[in-house]
N, C-alpha and C positions, 0 to 999 in steps of 0.2 A: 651533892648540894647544888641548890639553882642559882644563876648567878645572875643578877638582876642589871638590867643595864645602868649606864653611868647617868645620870639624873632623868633619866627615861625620855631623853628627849632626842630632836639631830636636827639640826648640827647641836653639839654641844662646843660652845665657844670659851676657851679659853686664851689669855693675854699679863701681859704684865712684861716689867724687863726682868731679862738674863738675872741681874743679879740687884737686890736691894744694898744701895750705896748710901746712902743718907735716909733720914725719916723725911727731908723737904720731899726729896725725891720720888721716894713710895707715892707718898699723900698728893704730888702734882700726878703723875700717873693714873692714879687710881679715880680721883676724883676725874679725869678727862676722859676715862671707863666707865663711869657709873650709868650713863645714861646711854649705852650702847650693847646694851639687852646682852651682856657677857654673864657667864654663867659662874667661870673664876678669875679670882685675878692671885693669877702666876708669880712667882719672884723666889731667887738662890737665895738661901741665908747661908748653909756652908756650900762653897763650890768646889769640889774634886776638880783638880786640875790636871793635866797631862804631867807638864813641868812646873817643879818648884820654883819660888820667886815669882808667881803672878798672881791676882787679886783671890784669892781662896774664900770670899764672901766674911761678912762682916761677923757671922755668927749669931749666938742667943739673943743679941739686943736688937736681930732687924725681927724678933719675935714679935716683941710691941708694936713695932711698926706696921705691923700687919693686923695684931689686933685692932689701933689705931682705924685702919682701912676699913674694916667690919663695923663700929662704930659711927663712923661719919660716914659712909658712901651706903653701906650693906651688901655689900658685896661676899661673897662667900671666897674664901682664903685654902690656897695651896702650895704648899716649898716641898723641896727632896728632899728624902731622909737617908742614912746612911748606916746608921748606928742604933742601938737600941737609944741610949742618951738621946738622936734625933728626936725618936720617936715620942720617947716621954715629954720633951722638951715641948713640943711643938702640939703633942694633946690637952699640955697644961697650960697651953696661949689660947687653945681654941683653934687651933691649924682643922680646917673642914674638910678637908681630903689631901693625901699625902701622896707622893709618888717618889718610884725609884730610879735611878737614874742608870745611865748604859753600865756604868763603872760598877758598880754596885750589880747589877743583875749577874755579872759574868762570875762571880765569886757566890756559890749554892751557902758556905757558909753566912755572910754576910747578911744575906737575904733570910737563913732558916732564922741567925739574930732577929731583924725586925718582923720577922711571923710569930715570932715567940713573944717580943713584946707588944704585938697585937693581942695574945690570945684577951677575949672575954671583950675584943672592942670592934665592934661594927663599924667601919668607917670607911667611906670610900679609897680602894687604894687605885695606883695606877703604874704599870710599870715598864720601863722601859724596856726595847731592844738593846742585848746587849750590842756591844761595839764591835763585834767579829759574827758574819751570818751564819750565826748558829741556832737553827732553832728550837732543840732540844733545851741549850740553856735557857732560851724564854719561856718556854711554856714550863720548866722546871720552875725558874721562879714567880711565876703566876701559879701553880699550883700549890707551891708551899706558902702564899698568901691564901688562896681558898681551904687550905687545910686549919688556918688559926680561924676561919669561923665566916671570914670578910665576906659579903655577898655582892656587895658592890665592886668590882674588878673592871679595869680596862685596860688594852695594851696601848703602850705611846708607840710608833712607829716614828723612830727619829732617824732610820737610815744605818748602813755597814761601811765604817770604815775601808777602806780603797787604796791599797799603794798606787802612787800615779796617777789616780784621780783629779781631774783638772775643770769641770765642769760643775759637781755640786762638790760639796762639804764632804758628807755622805752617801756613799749612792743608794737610792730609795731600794733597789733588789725589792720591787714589788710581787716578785712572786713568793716569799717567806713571809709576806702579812695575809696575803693571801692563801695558804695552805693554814695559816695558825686560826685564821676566819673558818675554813674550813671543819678543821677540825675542833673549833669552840665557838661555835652559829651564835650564841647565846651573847657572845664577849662582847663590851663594846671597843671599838676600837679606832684611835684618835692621832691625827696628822702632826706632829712635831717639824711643819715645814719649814723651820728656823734653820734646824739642824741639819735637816737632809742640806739644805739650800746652802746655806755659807753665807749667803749674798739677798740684797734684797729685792734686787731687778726680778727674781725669777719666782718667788714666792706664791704670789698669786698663781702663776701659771702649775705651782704641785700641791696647792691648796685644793684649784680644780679637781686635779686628776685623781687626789684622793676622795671627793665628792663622786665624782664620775665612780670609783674604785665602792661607793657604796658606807663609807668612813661614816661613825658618828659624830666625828667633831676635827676640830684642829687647834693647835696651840702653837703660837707666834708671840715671840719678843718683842716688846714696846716698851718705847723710850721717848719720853720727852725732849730729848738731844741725843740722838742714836751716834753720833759721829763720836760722841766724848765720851760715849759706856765706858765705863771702868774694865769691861769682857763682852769679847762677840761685838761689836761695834760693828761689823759689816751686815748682818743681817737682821739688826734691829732695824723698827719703821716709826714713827708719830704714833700717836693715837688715831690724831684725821686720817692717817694713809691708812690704818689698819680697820676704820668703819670702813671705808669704800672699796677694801678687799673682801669683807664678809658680805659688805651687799651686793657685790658682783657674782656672788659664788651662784650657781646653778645645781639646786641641788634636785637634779632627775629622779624619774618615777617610773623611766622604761623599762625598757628590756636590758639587764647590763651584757649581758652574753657575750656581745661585741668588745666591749669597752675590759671582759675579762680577757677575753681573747686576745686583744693587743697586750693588755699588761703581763701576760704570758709569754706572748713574745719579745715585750721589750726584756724581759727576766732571762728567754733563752740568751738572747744578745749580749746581754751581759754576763751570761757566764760565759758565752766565746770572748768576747773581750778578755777576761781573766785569764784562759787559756792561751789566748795569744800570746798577753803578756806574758806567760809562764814559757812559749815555745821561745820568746824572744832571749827571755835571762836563761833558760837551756842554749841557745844556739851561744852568746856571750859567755857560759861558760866553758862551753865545747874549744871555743877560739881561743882565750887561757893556756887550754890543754896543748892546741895546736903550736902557739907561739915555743911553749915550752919545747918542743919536738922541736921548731925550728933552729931553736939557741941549740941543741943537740946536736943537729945538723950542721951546723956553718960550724960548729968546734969541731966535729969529724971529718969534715969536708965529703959530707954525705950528699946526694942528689936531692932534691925535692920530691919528684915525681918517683914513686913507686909502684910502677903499673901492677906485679902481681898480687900489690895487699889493698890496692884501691880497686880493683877488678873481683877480689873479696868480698872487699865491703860493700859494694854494688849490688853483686848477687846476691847478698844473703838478706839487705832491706828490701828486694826484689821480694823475693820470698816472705819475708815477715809480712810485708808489707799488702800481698796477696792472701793472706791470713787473716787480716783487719778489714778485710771489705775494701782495700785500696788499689788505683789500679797502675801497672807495670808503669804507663805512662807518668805518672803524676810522682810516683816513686822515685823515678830514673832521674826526673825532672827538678827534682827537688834535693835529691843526694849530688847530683849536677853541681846543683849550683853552690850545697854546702860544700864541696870539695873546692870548687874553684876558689871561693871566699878562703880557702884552709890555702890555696898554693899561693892567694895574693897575701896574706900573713906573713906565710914563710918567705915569701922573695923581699920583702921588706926589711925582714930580718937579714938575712944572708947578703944583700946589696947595703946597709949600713957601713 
């Protein structure tokens, strides 16, 4: 089946806040959108949250509210669905295109629910990255949307959760939108720079990069008073601030090869980054083990230094280590210094 792009145009702008709090709310929003050539305007009506006890969106009744917004502005209307119930719920308002959210795509059941009550209804769908970079699970629930009939399809690229992550919200991991482009040329596929972002200083700047990246669109949280949002208060913006990021946007016509090329390598970088982390919480657990040995030690009134089972273990990462393409030097160099780390443990221990 063909999959036609998302209102056939680029950028395709989308906007609205995080989450519809009031009807005053929607309707001051919307109407400060209408004359800023947007294409939808965005808003949570239920909001999946990490942890309970926080704003879980108002529900069925911000449904009107948004038909309300179609009404007086014309604006054409999008919320998350989660549930078959979303989906009816939100085709019987007039909801004009639906999207799924990270929470929702990671669970294939979840998703076969709202394919099923699509079937027999054309309607633009949209769906997110799930929240762990997985790109299997994406393209599985973008498929099981193309299989209930839908021909309008786009992915949101909202970013992979990150232990440790200190920079954005999400880390963009731009090379998983870029393999999922690859492999569906056809998709379109749209910038959730809210999310990736956390924060609103930085926005514009991965708004860009997904123009640069070749993106059909972007979709950004707006608020009339972003500091008081009921959720996500950091990376909502105004209205004003959000016209004069779209019109700053640069949307090229060159050659992107270049511009693939770095996104390549920023994606290699971050997966050393995650490796590192991973060698760090290895080496932290290693030290664990060691202190253990050391409380061993001072109750047997053992040595620390065991020359012939560290002259062992020397040799033998020597050797593995010449097996992996690694060389005697860097090996020697580095088992060095985790040993000396393991004898400053242990003297801690036994000097107590």
């Amino acid at each position: 089946m063909e999959i036609k792009k998302l209102y056939n145009k680029r950028p395709v702008v989308i906007a609205g806040p995080c989450s519809a709090e009031t009807e005053e709310q929607v309707l001051a929003i919307a109407h400060q959108l209408k004359d800023q050539d947007i294409d939808l305007f965005r808003a949570g009506i239920w909001k999946p949250r990490t942890r309970p006890n926080s704003f879980e969106g108002v529900g069925s009744v911000g449904l009107k509210w948004l038909r309300r917004v179609k009404e007086e502005t014309g604006l054409k209307t999008t919320t998350e669905v989660a549930n078959k119930t979303h989906v009816e719920e939100a085709l019987y308002h007039g909801i004009d295109t639906l999207w799924i959210g990270a929470r929702t795509t990671v669970n294939p059941f979840s998703v076969q629910e709202i394919a099923d009550a699509l079937q027999g209804v054309d309607i633009p769908v949209m769906v997110k990255n799930p929240i762990n970079p997985d790109l299997g699970l994406w393209i599985g629930g973008i498929e099981r949307i193309m299989k209930a009939g839908i021909t309008q399809i786009a992915a949101i690229h909202r970013g992979f959760a990150s232990y440790g992550e200190k920079y954005y919200r999400n880390k963009p991991m731009w090379q998983i939108p870029i393999e999922l482009t690859r492999q569906f040329p056809e998709l379109s596929i749209i910038c959730d720079n809210s999310h990736i972002c956390g924060r609103r200083d930085i926005l514009g700047d991965v708004a860009q990069q997904a123009m640069d990246l070749n993106y059909d669109g972007i979709m950004t949280e707006v608020h009339t008073n972003p500091d008081e949002a009921w959720s996500d208060a950091a990376q909502q913006i105004t209205p004003k601030i959000f016209g004069e990021l779209v019109k700053s946007l640069n949307l090229r016509s060159g050659d992107a090869s270049k511009v693939l090329a770095q996104a390549e390598l920023d994606g290699v970088r971050a997966e050393i980054d995650i490796l590192d982390s991973q060698i760090l919480k290895i080496l932290e657990e290693r030290m664990k083990l060691v202190d253990q040995i050391g409380q061993y030690k001072k109750s047997n009134n053992i040595p620390i230094l065991q020359a012939a089972r560290w002259n062992e273990i020397l040799d033998k990462s020597i050797q593995k280590g010449a097996k992996k393409g690694l060389s005697e030097e860097f090996v020697g160099s580095l088992f060095r210094a985790v040993h000396q780390e393991s004898i400053n443990h242990q003297q801690k221990i036994m000097n107590k």
